[in-house]
N, C-alpha and C positions, 0 to 999 in steps of 0.2 A: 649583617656584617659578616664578613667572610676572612680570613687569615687567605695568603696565595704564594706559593713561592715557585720562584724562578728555578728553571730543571734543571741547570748548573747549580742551584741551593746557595746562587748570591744574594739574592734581592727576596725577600719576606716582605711583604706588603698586607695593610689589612684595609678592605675596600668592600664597597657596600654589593650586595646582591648579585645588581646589574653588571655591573663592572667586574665582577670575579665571573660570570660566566661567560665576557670579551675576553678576559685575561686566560680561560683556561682552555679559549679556542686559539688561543696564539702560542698555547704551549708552556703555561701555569699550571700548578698542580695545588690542592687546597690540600691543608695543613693545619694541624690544630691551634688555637688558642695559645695553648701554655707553651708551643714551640715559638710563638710572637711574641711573648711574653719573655722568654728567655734569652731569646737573640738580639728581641728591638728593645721593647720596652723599657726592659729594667736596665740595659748594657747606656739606654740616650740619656737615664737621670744618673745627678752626681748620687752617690753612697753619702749619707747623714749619718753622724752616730747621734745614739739617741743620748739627749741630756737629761733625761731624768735621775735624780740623784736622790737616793734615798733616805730619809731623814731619821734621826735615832729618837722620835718620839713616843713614849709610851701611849698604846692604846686605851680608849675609856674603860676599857675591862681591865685593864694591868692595872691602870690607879685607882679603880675599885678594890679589887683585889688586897692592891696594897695599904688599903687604908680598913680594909675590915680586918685584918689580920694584927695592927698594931691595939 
């Protein structure tokens, strides 16, 4: 797989092998991973906040602790 982008830098396309070296005799330019990752990728999925919420429970070492000491 190959990242390719269009020489006006409108169209980022990620396409196998074959087809990136059609696309960079038509006047494509290959481009890294993490620049299709920035432009396509991440910009197509919605943004999720994470719901992890963090619980106020004492760890099995805390309630040791606290029961050797009384």
């Amino acid at each position: 797989m190959k990242c390719m982008m269009s020489v006006d830098g409108s169209n980022i396309v990620r396409v196998s092998d074959e087809k990136a070296s059609k696309l960079y005799h038509e006047g494509f330019r290959y481009v890294s991973k993490t620049m299709w990752k920035e432009k396509v990728r991440d910009i197509e999925q919605p943004k999720e906040e994470p719901t992890n919420k963090k619980s106020n429970k004492m760890s099995k070492a805390t309630k040791r602790h606290l029961r050797k000491s009384k």
